[in-house]
C-alpha positions as CSV (number, residue, x, y, z in Angstrom):
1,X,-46.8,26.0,-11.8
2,X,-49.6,25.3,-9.5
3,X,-49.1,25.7,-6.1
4,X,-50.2,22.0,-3.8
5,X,-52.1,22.6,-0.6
6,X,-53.1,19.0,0.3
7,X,-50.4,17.3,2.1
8,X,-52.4,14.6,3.8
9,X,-50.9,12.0,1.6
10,X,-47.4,12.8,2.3
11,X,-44.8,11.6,5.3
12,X,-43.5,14.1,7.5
13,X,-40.5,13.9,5.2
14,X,-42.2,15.0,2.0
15,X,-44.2,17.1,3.8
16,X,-41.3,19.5,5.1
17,X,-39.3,18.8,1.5
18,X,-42.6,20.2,-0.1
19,X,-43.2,23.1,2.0
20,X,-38.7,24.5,2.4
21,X,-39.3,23.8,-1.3
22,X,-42.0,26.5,-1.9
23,X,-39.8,28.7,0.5
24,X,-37.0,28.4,-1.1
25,X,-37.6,30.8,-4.1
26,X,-39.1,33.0,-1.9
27,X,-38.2,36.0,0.3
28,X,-37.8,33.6,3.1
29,X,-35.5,31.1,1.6
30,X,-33.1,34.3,0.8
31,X,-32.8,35.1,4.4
32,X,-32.1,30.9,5.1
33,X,-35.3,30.2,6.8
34,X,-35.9,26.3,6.9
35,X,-39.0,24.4,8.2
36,X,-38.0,22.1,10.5
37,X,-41.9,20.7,11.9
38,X,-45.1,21.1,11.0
39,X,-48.3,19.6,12.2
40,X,-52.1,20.7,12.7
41,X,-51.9,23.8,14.5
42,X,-48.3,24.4,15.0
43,X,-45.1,24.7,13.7
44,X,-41.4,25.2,13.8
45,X,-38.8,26.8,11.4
46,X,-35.3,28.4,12.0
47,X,-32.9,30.4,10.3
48,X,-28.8,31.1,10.9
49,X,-27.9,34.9,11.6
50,X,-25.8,36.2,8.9
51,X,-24.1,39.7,8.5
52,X,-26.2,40.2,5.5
53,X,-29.1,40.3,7.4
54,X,-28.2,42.7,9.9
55,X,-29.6,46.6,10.7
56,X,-27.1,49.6,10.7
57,X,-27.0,48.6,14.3
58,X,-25.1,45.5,13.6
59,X,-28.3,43.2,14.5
60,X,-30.3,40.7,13.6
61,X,-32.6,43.3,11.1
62,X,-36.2,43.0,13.2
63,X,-37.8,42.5,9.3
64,X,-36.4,39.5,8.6
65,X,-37.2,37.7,12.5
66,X,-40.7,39.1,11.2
67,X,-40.1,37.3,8.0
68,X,-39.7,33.8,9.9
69,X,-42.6,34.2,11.9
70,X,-44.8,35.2,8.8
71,X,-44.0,32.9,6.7
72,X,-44.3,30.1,9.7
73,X,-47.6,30.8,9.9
74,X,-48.9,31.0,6.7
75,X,-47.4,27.6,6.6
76,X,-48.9,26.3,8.9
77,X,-52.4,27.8,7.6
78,X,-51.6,26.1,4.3
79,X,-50.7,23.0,6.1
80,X,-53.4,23.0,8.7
81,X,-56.5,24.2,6.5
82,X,-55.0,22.6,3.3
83,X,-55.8,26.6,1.9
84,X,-53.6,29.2,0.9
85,X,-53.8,32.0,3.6
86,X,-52.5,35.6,3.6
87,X,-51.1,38.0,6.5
88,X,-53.9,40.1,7.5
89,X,-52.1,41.6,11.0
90,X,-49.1,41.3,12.7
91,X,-47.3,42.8,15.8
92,X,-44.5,42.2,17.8
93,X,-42.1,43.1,20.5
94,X,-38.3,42.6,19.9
95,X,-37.2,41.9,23.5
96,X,-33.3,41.6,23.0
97,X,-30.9,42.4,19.7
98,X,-29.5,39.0,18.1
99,X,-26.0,39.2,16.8
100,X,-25.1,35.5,16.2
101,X,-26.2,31.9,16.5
102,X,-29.7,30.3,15.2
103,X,-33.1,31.4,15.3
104,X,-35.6,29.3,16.2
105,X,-39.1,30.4,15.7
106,X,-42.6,28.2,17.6
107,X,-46.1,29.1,15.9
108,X,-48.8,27.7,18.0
109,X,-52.7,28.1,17.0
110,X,-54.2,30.4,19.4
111,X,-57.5,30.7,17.2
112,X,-58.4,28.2,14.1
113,X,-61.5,29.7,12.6
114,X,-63.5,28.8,9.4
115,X,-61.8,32.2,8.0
116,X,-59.2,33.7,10.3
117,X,-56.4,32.0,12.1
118,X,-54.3,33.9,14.7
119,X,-51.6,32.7,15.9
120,X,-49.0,33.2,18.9
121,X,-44.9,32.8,17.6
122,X,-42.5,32.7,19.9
123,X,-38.7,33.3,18.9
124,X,-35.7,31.8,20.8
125,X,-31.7,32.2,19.8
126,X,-30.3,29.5,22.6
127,X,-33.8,28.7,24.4
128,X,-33.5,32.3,25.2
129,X,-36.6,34.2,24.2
130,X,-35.8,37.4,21.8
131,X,-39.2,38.0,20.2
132,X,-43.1,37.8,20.1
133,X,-45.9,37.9,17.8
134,X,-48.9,37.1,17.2
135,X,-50.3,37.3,13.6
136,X,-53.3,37.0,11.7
137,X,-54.4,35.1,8.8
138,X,-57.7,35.2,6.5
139,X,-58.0,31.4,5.2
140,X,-58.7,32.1,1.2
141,X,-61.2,30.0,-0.7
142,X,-59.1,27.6,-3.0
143,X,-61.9,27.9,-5.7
């Protein structure tokens, strides 16, 4: 199956059906990410803490907030450049444990290059802000 990269042609509607629908098989749809809005440099998904996702500590595992944010953005780079992009560099800082409740994680375009995109996420459980990141993408030739 070949992956679609040109949503210009769909409503916002098929355009988030098409995109949770190439999460879902994924990493990111086993952790219960969902993309909930997308547009030209920015984007929003979320995901429910469960048990099975937590650290020895009895947290929300700091991978799989990564995991949300990642995957966020190379959405939106597939979305915004209508290219598949991959990860070239990440960080973060956790800045409080989650134990329960919904993750909501904001990617905003900081830089939207012919080749790299970087891009600032912010992640919030109850408007309350429990991570940051800011990760890099190289924008892949679809030929």
């Amino acid at each position: 199956m070949r992956l679609r990269f040109d949503f210009s042609d769909l409503t916002n509607e098929e355009l988030l059906n098409a995109m949770n629908g190439i999460i879902a098989n994924s990493f990111a749809g086993k952790i219960g990410m969902v993309i909930t809005e997308m547009r030209n440099g920015f984007g929003r998904a979320e995901m429910v803490v469960e048990e099975s996702n937590f650290n020895p500590a009895r947290t929300l595992h700091g991978g799989t907030i990564f995991t949300l944010a990642d995957t966020l953005t190379t959405g939106c780079c597939i979305f915004s450049y209508s290219k598949l992009a991959t990860t070239t560099s990440g960080h973060g800082q956790f800045l409080k444990p989650v134990k329960e409740g919904k993750v909501v994680a904001e990617a905003r375009a900081l830089r939207m290059g012919d080749k790299i995109a970087v891009w600032d996420v912010r992640c919030f459980v109850e408007n309350e802000l429990v991570a940051v990141f800011t990760i890099e993408h190289l924008i892949l030739d679809s030929k």
